[in-house]
N, C-alpha and C positions, 0 to 999 in steps of 0.2 A: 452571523448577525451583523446589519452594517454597522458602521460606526455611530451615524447618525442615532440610531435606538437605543447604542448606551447612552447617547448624551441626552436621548429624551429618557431616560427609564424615573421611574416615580412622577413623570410631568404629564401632566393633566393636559384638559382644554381650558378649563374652570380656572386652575392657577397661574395657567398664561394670562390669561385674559384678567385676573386680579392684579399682575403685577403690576399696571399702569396708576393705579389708584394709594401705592404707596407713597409716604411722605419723600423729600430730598435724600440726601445724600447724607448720611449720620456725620455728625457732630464729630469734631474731634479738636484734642487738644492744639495740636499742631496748625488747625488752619486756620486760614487768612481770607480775607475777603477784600474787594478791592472794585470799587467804582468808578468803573469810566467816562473821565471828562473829557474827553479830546478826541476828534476823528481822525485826524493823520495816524499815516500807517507808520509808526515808527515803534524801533525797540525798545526794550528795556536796556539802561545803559549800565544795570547791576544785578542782574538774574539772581537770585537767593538771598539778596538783603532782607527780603521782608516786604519793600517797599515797590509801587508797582512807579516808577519814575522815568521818563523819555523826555529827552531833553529837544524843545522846541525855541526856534532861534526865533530872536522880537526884532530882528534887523536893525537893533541898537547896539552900543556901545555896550549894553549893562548882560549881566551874565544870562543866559541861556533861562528860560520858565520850565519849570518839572513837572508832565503832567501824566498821566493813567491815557495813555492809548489803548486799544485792544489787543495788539500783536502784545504790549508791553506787561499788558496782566496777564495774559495765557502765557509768556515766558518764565514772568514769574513765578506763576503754578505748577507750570513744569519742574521750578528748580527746587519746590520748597512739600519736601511732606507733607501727605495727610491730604481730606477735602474740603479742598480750597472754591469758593465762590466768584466770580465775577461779575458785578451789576451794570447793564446795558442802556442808557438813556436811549429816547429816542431817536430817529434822525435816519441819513443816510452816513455808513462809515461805509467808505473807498480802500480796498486792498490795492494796493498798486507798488509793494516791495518784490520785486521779482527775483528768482535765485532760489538756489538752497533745495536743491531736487532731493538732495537725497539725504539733510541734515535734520535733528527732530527733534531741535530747540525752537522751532516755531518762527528763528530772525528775521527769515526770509522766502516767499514764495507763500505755499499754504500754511494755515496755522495747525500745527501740530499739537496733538493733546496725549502725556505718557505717562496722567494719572488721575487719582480721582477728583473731578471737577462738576461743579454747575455752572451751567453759563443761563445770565435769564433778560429778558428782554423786555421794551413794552408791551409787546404783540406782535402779529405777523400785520406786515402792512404798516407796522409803527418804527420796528427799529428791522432797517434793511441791512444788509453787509452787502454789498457790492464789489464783485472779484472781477468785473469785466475788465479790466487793466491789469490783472496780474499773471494771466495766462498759466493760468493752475486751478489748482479744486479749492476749495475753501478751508473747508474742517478734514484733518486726517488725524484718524483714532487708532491708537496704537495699543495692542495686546500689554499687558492684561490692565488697561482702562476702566472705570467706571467713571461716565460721563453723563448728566443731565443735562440737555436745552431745550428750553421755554421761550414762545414769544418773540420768534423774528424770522424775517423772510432770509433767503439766500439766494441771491441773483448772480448769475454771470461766472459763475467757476465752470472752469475749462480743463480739465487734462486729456496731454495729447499723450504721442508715444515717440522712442526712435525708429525709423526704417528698420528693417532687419536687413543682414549685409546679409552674400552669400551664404559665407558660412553657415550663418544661421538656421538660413534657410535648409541646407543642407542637415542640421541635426535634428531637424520637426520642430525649431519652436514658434515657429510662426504662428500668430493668430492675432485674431480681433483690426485688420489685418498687420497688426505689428506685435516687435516684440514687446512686451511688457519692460520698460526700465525699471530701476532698483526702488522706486518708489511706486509702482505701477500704472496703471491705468485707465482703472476702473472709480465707478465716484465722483461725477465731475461736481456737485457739490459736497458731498461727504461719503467719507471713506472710513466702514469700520474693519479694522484687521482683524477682532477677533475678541474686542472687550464690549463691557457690558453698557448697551447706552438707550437712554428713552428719550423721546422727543415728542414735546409737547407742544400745540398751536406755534406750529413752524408750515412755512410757506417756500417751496424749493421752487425756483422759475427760474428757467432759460439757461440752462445748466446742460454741459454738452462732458461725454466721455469719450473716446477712441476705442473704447472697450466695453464694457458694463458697467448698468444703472448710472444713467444721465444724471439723475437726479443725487439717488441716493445709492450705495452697494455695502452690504453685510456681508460676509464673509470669515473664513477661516475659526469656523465652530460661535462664530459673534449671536451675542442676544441683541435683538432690538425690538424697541418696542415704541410705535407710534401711534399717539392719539391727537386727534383733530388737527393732522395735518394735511395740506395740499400737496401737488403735484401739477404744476402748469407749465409747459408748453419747452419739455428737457426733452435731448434726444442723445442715443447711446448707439455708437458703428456696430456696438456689439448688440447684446439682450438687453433689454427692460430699461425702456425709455425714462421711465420715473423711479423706477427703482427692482435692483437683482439682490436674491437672497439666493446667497450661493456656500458652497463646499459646508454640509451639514451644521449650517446656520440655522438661526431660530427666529422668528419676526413674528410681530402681529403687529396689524394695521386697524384702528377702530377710531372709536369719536369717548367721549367723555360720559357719564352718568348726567341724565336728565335731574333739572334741580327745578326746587319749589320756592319759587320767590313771595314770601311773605304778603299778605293783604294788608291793606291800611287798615287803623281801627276804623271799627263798626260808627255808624253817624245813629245817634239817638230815632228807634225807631222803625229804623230798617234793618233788614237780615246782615245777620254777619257774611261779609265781602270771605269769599277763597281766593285761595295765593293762586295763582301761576303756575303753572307746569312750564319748564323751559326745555326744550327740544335740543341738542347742539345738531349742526345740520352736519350730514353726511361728509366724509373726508373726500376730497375733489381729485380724480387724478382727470385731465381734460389738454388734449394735444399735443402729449408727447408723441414720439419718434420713437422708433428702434429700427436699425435696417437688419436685422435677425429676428427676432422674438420675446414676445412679451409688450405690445407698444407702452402700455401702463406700467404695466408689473411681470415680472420674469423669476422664478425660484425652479432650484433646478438642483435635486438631490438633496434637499433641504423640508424644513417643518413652518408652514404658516399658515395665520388666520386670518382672514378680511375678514372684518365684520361694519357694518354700515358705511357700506363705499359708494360713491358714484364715480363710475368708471363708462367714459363719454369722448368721441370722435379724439381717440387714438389711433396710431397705424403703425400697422409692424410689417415689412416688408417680405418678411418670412412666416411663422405662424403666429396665432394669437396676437390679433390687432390690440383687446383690451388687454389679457391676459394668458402668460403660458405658466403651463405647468411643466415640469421638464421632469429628468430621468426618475422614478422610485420616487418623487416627491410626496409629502403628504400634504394637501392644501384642502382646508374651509374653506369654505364662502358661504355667510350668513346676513340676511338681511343688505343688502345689496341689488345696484341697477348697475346692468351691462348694458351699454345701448349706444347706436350709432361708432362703433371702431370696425375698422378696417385691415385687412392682410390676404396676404396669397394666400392663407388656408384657415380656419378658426377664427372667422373677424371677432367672437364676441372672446370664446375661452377656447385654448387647445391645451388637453391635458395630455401628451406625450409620455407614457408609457409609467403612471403616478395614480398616487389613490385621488380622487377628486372627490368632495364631499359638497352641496348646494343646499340652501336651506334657507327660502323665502327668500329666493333670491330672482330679479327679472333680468333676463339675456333675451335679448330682443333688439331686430333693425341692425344686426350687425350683418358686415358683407363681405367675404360672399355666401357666409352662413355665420349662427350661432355659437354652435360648442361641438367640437367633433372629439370622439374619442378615442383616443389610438394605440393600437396592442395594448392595449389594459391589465396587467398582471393579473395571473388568477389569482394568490393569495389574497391574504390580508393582513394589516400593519399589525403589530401588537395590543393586545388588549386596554394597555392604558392610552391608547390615543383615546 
């Protein structure tokens, strides 16, 4: 049995798909919580005081202003037990601390997260992070993690790789086409190694990888879990332009529970007014990239489930322009549009050698075909899928 099946054994589809609907992060005595007032990218100048403090210069005489940067609260969460909160004003905050490849205090380069955390925002399109000056990925999630984020876009993270020398070349580890550095590759806005993290009304744009999932990459046994997120215009050298679920990871991709917005009271006379039905609209993945496979989405010996996706004019220069299915994978797809993506083989879905599951779902206008299916396992997955 693979491994992947122990790690789903007692897991449903039902209690995947509940787990997005649970509250935050439990309460604990130890944590802290800490409001960001300051967009510069600077540290914390005391990691495990307590206190989330960056000392910003007033180009006076008078001593140094102490304030809550963002690099400076996730430092300090890092240093201090327990789950710690961070609150996100608006605005646009600029990463631009470069350094620290391969450090996972967070001081420098990407921000590093190595334990349990919320981070929340005002919205996607309200409180942006901006990595295009840092030349790194954004968010990097470190085993065993539990991580919450709500409420902000993430633009412009980048991870590249180093050339492979000879040698290298010569023992096989080549790939994506480089090696993989000690911090990796893959992720070019966030990178989960292997802990537990849900992401809520988050907006991933123009986020590039050398390797896998441009946008977003799971990996090394990681839960993740996203609701009412986008995917706009990332691109990955490797698989899955918006995002790869990889080595017997677990993902679901969905949107929020429809809500009933209350009626005004009734006007003497007239029928009582009905509330609202509120729709949330479909999770967007819409012109990423991949020059391998997956242009959307890429999971590959791994467990997921899209449900209420629109997946639209992506391109994958290998197979599955919108989406691939890769080796033994098990993937849903419910309630969903495939349309208009492009690739050399599967413009809409290619399920390569995986259980594929469809269900009210439109694939359609993709080029140079639809959904191809290839060497198909005779089995079947285990009964609690």
């Amino acid at each position: 049995m693979k491994k992947r099946y122990a790690i789903l054994a007692g897991v449903t589809l039902a209690s995947l798909l509940s787990i997005p609907t649970l509250p935050g992060l439990p309460a604990s005595a130890e944590a802290a919580s800490f409001r960001v007032n300051n967009r510069a990218d600077l540290p914390d100048i005391d990691p495990g005081d307590g206190v989330c403090k960056a000392a910003v210069s007033t180009n006076t005489d008078r001593e140094p202003l102490l304030t809550c940067t963002l690099r400076a609260a996730v430092m300090e969460a890092n240093a201090l037990p327990g789950a710690d909160e961070i609150r996100v004003p608006g605005g646009r905050f600029r990463l631009d601390r470069k350094g620290g490849f391969t450090e996972t205090e967070g001081a420098f380069g990407d921000l590093d997260i190595v334990d349990k955390l919320t981070i929340i925002g005002r919205g996607k399109g309200r409180t942006i992070i901006d990595a295009s000056a840092l030349d790194d990925r954004i968010f990097d999630i470190h085993d065993p993690s539990i991580v919450v984020m709500s409420g902000m876009t993430l633009r412009g993270g980048e991870v590249l790789g180093s050339r492979a020398t000879g040698d290298q070349q010569q023992t096989g580890e080549l790939e994506c086409p480089i090696v993989k550095p000690a911090d990796g590759a893959d992720g070019g806005g966030l990178l989960n190694r292997g802990g537990i993290v849900r992401l809520t009304d988050m907006s991933f744009e123009d986020n590039f990888a050398i390797c896998d999932g441009g946008g977003v990459e799971n990996q090394n046994d990681g839960i993740m879990l996203l609701t009412d997120c986008d995917f706009l215009e990332n691109v990955a050298i490797g698989s899955g332009g918006g995002v790869e679920n990889d080595e017997d990871s677990i993902m679901t991709i969905g949107t929020s529970r429809p809500t009933l917005t209350p009626a005004p009271p009734p006007t003497e006379g007239e029928p009582n007014p009905r509330g609202t039905l509120v729709i949330p609209p479909k999770a967007r993945f819409e012109r990423n990239n991949a020059h391998e496979n997956g242009g959307a989405i890429a999971s590959d010996d791994s467990f997921i489930v899209i449900r209420n996706a629109e997946v639209r004019d992506n391109l994958a220069y290998g197979r599955g322009g919108g989406i691939w299915n890769g080796d033994s994978d098990v993937m849903t797809v419910s309630r969903s549009t495939v349309t208009s993506n492009d690739a050399a083989d599967g413009g809409g879905i290619f399920n390569n050698d995986g259980f594929l599951t469809l269900q009210s779902t439109v694939v359609q206008e993709n080029s140079p075909n639809d959904i191809v299916d290839f060497n198909i396992q005779e089995g079947l997955p285990p009964d609690n899928f």
